[in-house]
Phi, psi and omega in degrees: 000119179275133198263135150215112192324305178196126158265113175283098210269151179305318188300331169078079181211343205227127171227130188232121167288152196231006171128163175208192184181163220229139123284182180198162196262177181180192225274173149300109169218148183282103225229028161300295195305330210270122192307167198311268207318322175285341194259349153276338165290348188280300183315315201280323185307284192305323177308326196290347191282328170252173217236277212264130170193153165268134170221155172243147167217161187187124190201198179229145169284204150310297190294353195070031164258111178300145169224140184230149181228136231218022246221169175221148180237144193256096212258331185294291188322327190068051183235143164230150163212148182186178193220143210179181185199153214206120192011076173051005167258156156330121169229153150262110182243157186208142164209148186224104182064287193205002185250122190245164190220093196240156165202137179209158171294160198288344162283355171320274189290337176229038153240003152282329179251059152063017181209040171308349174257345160292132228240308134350292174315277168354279109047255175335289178289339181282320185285288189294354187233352185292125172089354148301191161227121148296111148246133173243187156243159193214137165304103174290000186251029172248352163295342188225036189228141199208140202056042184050041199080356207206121185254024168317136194094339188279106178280144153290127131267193173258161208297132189212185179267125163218107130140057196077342216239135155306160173180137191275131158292104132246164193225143180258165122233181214213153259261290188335330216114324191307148174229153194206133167234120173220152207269116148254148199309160179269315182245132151102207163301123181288085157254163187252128180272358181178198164158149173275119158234161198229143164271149185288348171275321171123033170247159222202103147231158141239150219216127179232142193217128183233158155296168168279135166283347197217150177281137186262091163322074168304130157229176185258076187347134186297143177341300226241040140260356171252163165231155202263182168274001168256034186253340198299321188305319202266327170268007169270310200310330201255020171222347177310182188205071192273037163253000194250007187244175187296123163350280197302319170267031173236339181276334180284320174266340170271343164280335175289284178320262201305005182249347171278329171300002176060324181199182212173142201247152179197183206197180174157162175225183182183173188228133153210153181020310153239065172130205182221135187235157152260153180213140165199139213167193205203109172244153184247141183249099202284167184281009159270306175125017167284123198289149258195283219191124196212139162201129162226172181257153200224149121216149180273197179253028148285347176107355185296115171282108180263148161216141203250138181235133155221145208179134205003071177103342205239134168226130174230137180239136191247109174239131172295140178295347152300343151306315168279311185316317172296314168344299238245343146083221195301354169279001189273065191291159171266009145304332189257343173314303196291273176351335156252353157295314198314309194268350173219010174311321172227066189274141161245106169335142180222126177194160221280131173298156180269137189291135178196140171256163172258164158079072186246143203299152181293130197220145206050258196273127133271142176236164168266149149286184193262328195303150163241341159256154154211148194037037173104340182251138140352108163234156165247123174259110166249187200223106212202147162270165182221181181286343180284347136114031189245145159308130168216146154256130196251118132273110189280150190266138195317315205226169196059208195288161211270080163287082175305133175255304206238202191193150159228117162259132155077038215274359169222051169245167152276032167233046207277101184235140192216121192242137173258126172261119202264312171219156158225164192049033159288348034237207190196087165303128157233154177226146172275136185332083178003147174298316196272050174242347227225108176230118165297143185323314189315319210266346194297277175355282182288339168329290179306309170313302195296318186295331171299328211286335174314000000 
């Protein structure tokens, strides 16, 4: 039977007890003489014979986090309960079949997802998770299951003390690597009093198994003390306290959360050559943040209105004809006025879109800013170069999910652009412009001609 008191998966979501197992008592016989395989074939019979049983354990993860365990098992039932500490706090386990139940306090929990020295994490997993049950899942036929199943393979030591007790050393290893020795009595009933196992990652227990003085009684937490396990990600996120995380990994986690919503409703103002523009508008996104689909309303600060689309591949600019008309400056007769209306008044310039993401990720140092608000709301401002090779202030929302509110790219350039993101995941429909609406740059030229000679 492969023993593990509790294993804690990195997300720190799953603490699955992985089995146990009993003595009993039975005649005197010397179960020394008897070759490995026929005296694990004795072990693995008797054991299946008993119902009620105790174990204590005690090990290590991978990680060098000691654990220790307390637990009794109904072996008919597939049932367990116990009590045990996961780097030196309190964990509680319940398993009912295949449904597993773990609850520890938030140093608990966030020193099973790697992050025990985080003050955030921590944070975090005590509100959302303190006085809960993690339910998870488990093989329940893995409490009754010994020598990984199969006792083929199985090597004798020699007879030596384990737990007080004479007791035969057999050791399985397993297709993994994993290796498990486990003690069977030397005299009497071949039950197995306990066994050591070592994982090929450099994780450990060792498990001493007594009969039960009592029959052991399961029961399951009531419904509105669990959480299941793929609800946690979503109840940690809605409790966080991201003026308390790391930069980098809160610039790394507000972009991952915004890049699962596909798409974000925005707003904006920018500086470029001429001038200063407002924007407001909606882009769709693939889950790298390569933009999809873009369509905003532009006005500069003459009041000239643009509309901008992007959409396979295409970027079309619908620019006002007061715009060229300014161009040409003392040359703007009001024949040529008609005349660019005629022919482009309701044109959209068409040319190849530019590769570009939205959300673009942070490279090297994130810093905090001074800033605490932003549009009004408990923000963390972080401060970053980005793969656009550009400066950004990036703003997040202080507490729940790591919510970009805003963006400053470029925030002491001239090219200073700021998107207030207004909604996400509403989608962002773009359609490209009817054709006779579509004029390439190449095309201006004759356009006009033909409308003057019209």
């Amino acid at each position: 039977m492969r023993v593990r008191p509790f294993a804690i998966a990195a997300s720190a979501t799953a603490l699955v007890v992985a089995g146990l197992a009993g003595c009993s008592e039975g005649k005197v016989a010397d179960n020394t003489k008897l070759d490995a395989k026929v005296l694990a074939d004795k072990a693995v019979a008797e054991m299946n014979k008993m119902r009620y049983v105790d174990a204590a354990a005690k090990g290590k993860t991978a990680e060098g986090v000691e654990t220790t365990s307390a637990l009794c098992a109904d072996l008919s039932a597939k049932s367990l309960a116990g009590k045990g500490t996961f780097a030196g706090e309190a964990v509680e386990m319940v398993q009912v079949d295949d449904r597993t139940y773990s609850k520890g306090n938030g140093k608990m929990w966030a020193a099973a997802a790697g992050s025990a020295d985080d003050v955030a994490a921590t944070a975090a997993f005590e509100k959302a998770l303190a006085g809960k049950f993690v339910q998870g899942k488990a093989d329940p036929d893995a409490m009754v299951e010994f020598f990984y199943g199969d006792t083929n393979g199985v090597t004798k030591g020699d007879v030596m003390t384990f737990a007080g007790q004479q007791a035969v050393p057999l050791t399985k290893t397993s297709s993994s690597g994993g290796k498990t020795t486990y003690y069977i009595a030397a005299k009497g009933a071949p039950v197995i009093l306990g066994d050591v196992e070592d994982d090929k990652d450099g994780a450990r227990d060792e498990t001493t198994y007594t009969k039960a003085a009592a029959k052991c009684e399961v029961k399951e937490p009531a419904k509105d003390q669990v959480i299941p396990e793929d609800e946690v990600e979503a109840a940690l996120e809605a409790v966080a306290d991201n003026t308390l995380a790391d930069p980098k990994d809160l610039a790394d986690r507000s972009r991952e959360h915004a890049l699962k919503q596909k798409s974000v409703a925005l707003s904006g103002t920018g500086t470029d050559e001429d001038g200063t523009f407002t924007m407001e508008g909606c882009i769709s996104y693939k889950a790298d943040g390569t933009i999809t689909g873009l369509k905003a309303s532009m006005a500069d600060t003459k009041g000239r209105k643009m509309e901008m689309i992007e959409v396979d591949g295409k970027s079309y600019m619908k620019i006002p004809t007061s715009a060229f008309i300014d161009a040409m400056g003392s040359a703007a007769t009001p024949k040529a006025k008609e005349v660019v209306e005629k022919a482009l008044g309701d044109k959209h310039l068409v040319a190849d879109a530019e590769d570009g993401e939205e959300f673009d990720k942070a490279v090297g140092k994130v810093t905090k800013g001074t800033a605490t608000t932003y549009q009004g709301k408990p923000a963390v401002e972080l401060v970053f170069k980005a793969t656009d090779g550009l400066q950004h202030l990036r703003y997040v929302a202080a507490e729940g999910a790591p919510v970009i509110l805003g963006d400053i790219e470029d925030p002491d350039g001239k090219e200073r652009v700021e998107s207030v993101y207004k909604a996400f995941g509403g989608g962002c429909d773009v359609v490209a412009p009817p054709a006779a609406q579509v004029i390439e740059e190449s095309q201006i030229e004759k356009a006009l001609e033909d409308a003057a000679r019209g």
